[in-house]
C-alpha positions, 0 to 999 in steps of 0.5 A: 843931915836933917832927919825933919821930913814931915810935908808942907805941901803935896806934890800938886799944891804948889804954885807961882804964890809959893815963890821964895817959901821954905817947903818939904816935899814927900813922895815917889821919884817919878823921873830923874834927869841928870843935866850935867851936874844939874839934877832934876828929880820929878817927885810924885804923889796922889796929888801931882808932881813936882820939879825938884832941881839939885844945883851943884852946889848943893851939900856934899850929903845931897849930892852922896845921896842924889846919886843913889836915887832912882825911879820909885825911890821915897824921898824926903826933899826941901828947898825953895820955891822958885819960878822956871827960867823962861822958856822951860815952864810946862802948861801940862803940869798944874805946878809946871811953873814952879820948881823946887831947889833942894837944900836937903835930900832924904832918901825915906825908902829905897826900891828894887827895880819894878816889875814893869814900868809905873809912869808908861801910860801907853805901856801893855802889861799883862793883867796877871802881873798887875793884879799880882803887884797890885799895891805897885799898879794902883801908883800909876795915875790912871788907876789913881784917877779910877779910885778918885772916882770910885770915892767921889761917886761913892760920896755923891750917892751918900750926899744925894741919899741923905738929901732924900731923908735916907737914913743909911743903916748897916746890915750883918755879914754873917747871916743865914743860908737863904735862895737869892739866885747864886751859891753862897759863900758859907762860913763854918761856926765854931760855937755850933757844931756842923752849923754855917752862917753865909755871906749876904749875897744882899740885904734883901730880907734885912731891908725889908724888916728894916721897913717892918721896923718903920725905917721909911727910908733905908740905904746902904753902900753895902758889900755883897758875896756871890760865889758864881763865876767871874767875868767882866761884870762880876766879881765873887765880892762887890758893892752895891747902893741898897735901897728900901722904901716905904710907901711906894709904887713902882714910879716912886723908886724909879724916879728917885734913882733916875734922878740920882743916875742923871745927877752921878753922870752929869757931874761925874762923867764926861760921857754925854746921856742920850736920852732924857728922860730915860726909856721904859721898855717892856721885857717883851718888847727888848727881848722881840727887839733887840734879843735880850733883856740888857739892850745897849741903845747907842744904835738901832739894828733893832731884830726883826722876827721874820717866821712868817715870811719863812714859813711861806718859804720852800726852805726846808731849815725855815719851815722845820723850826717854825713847825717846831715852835722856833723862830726864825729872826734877822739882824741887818749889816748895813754896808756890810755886802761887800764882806768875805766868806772868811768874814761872814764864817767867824759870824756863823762860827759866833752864832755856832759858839752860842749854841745855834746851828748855823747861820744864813746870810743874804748879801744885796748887791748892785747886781742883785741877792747873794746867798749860800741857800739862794737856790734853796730859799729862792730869790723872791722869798729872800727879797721879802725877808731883806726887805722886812728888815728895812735892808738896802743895797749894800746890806747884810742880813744875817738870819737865825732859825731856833728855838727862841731863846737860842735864837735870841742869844745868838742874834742879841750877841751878832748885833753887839758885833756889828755894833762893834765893827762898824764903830756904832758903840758910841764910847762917849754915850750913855745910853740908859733905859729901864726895863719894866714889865718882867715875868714873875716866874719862870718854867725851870726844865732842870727841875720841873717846877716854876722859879723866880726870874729876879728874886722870890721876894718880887710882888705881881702887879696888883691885877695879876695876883690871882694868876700866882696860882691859876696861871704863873706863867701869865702873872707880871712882876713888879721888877725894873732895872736899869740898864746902861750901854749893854750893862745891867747897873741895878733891879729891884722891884716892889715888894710881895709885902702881904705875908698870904701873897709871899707865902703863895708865891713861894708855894707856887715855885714848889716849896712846902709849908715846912721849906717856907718855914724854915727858909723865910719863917722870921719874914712871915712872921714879921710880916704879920705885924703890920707891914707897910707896901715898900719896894727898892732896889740894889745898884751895882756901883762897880758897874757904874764905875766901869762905865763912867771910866770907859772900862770892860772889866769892873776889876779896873774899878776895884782895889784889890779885885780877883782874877777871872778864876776867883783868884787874888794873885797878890795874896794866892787866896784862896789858901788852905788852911792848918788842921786845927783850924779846920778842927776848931770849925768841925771840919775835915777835908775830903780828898777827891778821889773819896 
């Protein structure tokens, strides 16, 4: 037998020009069918999959080795291109009119039987097992078709940035321990003693003394480190499209990255964008309207604050919490009046789930308001309330009295909810908006001290500067991000680019001089070199991914991701480690019980 096995073709290049022409085929059995002596093996690779049919006639060494095979062996296999018989093309398959009749068969590898079956679409396996054969999951087409994506969308940024006059520059990995909203991942050093680098949880500094440095126009797709919990949009390690410029005022940056997003889902998602051009909401305005600062805009049911009907109401729950400086706020069901107590219970078991006290409901009927607090809110005051909330008959108005920020969380998260059961969360829209006019900081209660809301680099708007120190509470914040169907895709904002101003700010959030010094003194200093106004932004691509693919998890989007306790099953990291490589870093390990 030959021991030639180097391809001619891929498994999804072949057609009916090929016809008669001598090939060789690698790749995965995807399928083997044995007709009667007839065996046709369906061969996969990236690229597609073929028919490959071994006659009867084929040699003694084909048909000793056509017996071995079974799913997901490797194997070499050359023949000749032929047309199928009549009758038994597929016009499912690119290649579906072709097939291969072998000549030679070599089995390059062989398998165990695999964990689960690789070529069942419809087939349900637990996600632990799929992270944990990872290199066998990533084989399955549908995991295939989201890498394929991953690098087209990953190369369509890179086309359009560099089409924008972007240089993309390379930032360092290791680098110093600085405040950016999450923990750090630290790294010991060997050469210094009792010394750490820290992962990046991004560029930020690095970016803005690349435009110190005169860079103009900075972009990276570059790999950033959070150790904060994991959930459906977050991972310990991601990637993000980083962006600085220089130059340029809030509009300038988002415009560029509006029409970058416009371009990415026109070209390379199936989904069709709702609005055009994308909405700018007001902080302020999200949070009144839909509870939170990541609205998803594929459905109305916008929130409605109803306090001051409720403060007029004998409802002593209502008038308590307004007294208190809570809010009392609803959110409308249509159609939902018909809804069991048991349905209405996993409502309140929600709201309670979030930290909220409870939940009223008031049901409109053909034959009137139905409510467990009817006697105590009395039916005027529960019509008032229904009706501010624009419900009809057959409507069902979900109600929460807190703090809030409670009462906000509880009915941002209701809302999704109702979304959800009544179908109104479009899956083949994206529904995309901007949010602008953030705080610049806010009151940390934990600490007794003012913080930044998005990162401690973000500039006021122009006008507010003074209130950095006579009223931080007031001052607004250059910051915008894009949300898209619920997701946070990326922020950013212009930049505090006055050394005298970017001191303040961090005075104002309670750090000393010395602190100052210690954490941002090279940006200070730089900054006192002639540095231009510059802002950018950083967009989560993970995320952006997982939404073109119409997934929940951007795990589905990621090679070799960990699971949601930080985990890579495949690999069990993270691992310990031997003595002398602790010794080597200067560490010792503490027990727990010390």
């Amino acid at each position: 037998m030959s021991r030639q096995w180097k391809r001619t073709h891929t498994c999804g290049e072949l057609r009916k020009e090929h016809v008669a022409h001598e090939v060789t085929l690698n790749g995965w059995v995807h399928r083997r069918r044995d007709h009667g002596g007839v065996v046709f093996i369906d061969v996969r690779d990236r690229y597609g999959i073929t028919q490959v049919v071994i006659d009867p006639q084929a040699s003694a060494d084909v048909q000793e080795a056509v017996a071995q095979v079974r799913n997901e062996f490797v194997l070499s296999l050359s023949g000749t291109v032929q047309m199928r018989p009549d009758g038994t093309r597929n016009p499912n398959l690119p290649t579906g009119d072709i097939e291969v009749h072998a000549a030679d068969l070599q089995i390059l590898s062989a398998t165990q039987t695999p964990p689960f079956d690789l070529n069942n679409p419809a087939l349900e396996v637990d996600e632990a097992i799929r992270l944990r054969y990872r290199y066998l999951d990533l084989r399955r087409e549908e995991m295939q078709r989201k890498m394929e994506l991953r690098h087209r969308l990953i190369k369509a940024v890179r086309d359009f940035m560099d089409g924008e006059g972007f240089w993309e520059i390379e930032t360092p990995i290791l680098l110093k321990s600085t405040p950016e909203g999450a923990r750090d991942y630290l790294v010991p050093s060997r050469v210094h003693p009792g010394r750490f680098y820290a992962l990046p949880q991004s560029p930020q500094q690095l970016k803005q003394l690349l435009m110190v440095s005169g860079m103009d126009r900075y972009f990276q797709i570059a790999r950033c480190f959070r150790d904060e919990d994991p959930r459906a949009d977050r991972q310990p390690e991601f990637t993000q499209l980083d962006v600085e410029m220089a130059f340029v005022e809030r509009d300038d940056v988002i415009d560029m990255i509006e029409r970058l997003y416009l371009e990415l889902a026109d070209t390379l998602s199936d989904k069709t964008v709702q609005t055009r051009p994308i909405p700018r909401i007001p902080f302020a305005e999200a949070m009144e309207k839909y509870g939170c600062d990541t609205p998803d805009l594929r459905f109305g049911l916008e929130l409605v604050d109803v306090s001051n009907l409720a403060r007029e109401t004998d409802f002593r729950v209502f008038k308590d919490v307004v007294a208190k400086g809570g809010i009392v706020k609803g959110v409308r069901a249509p159609g939902c009046a018909h809804y069991s107590r048991k349905q209405v219970d996993e409502f309140t078991t929600l709201a309670r789930s979030l930290g909220g006290k409870g939940l009223v409901s008031i049901a409109l009927d053909d034959d009137g308001l139905r409510s467990p607090v009817l006697q105590h809110l009395g039916e005027e005051a529960a019509a008032r309330i229904a009706g501010a909330l624009s419900a009809e008959t057959g409507d069902l108005v979900l109600i929460v009295a807190d703090q809030p920020d409670v009462t906000n969380a509880v009915l941002s998260r209701l809302r999704l909810e109702i979304g959800d059961r009544l179908g109104l969360r479009d899956p083949n829209a994206l529904a995309f908006c901007w949010l602008v006019d953030f705080p610049l900081f806010e009151w940390d209660d934990d600490e007794s001290r003012w913080s930044f809301v998005h990162n401690p680099f973000c500039g006021p708007f122009p006008e507010d500067e003074h209130l950095v120190t006579s009223d931080p509470g007031s001052a607004r914040s250059l910051q915008y991000d894009l949300v898209c169907n619920g997701w946070e895709v990326g922020g950013g904002s212009v930049r505090a680019h006055k050394r005298e101003l970017l001191e303040q700010i961090w005075l104002t959030m309670g750090f000393t001089k010395e602190q100052i010094d210690e954490q941002i003194g090279h940006m200070l200093e730089a900054f006192s070199y002639g540095v231009p106004p510059h802002g950018g932004i950083a967009m989560g691509l993970d995320r952006t991914i997982a939404i073109f693919a119409d997934v929940e998890s951007i795990r589905e989007t990621i090679a070799f991701p960990k699971n949601q306790q930080a985990v890579d099953i495949m690999t069990q990291a993270p691992s310990p480690v031997s003595e002398p490589q602790l010794e080597e870093v200067h560490l010792a390990l503490r027990h727990e019980k010390e």
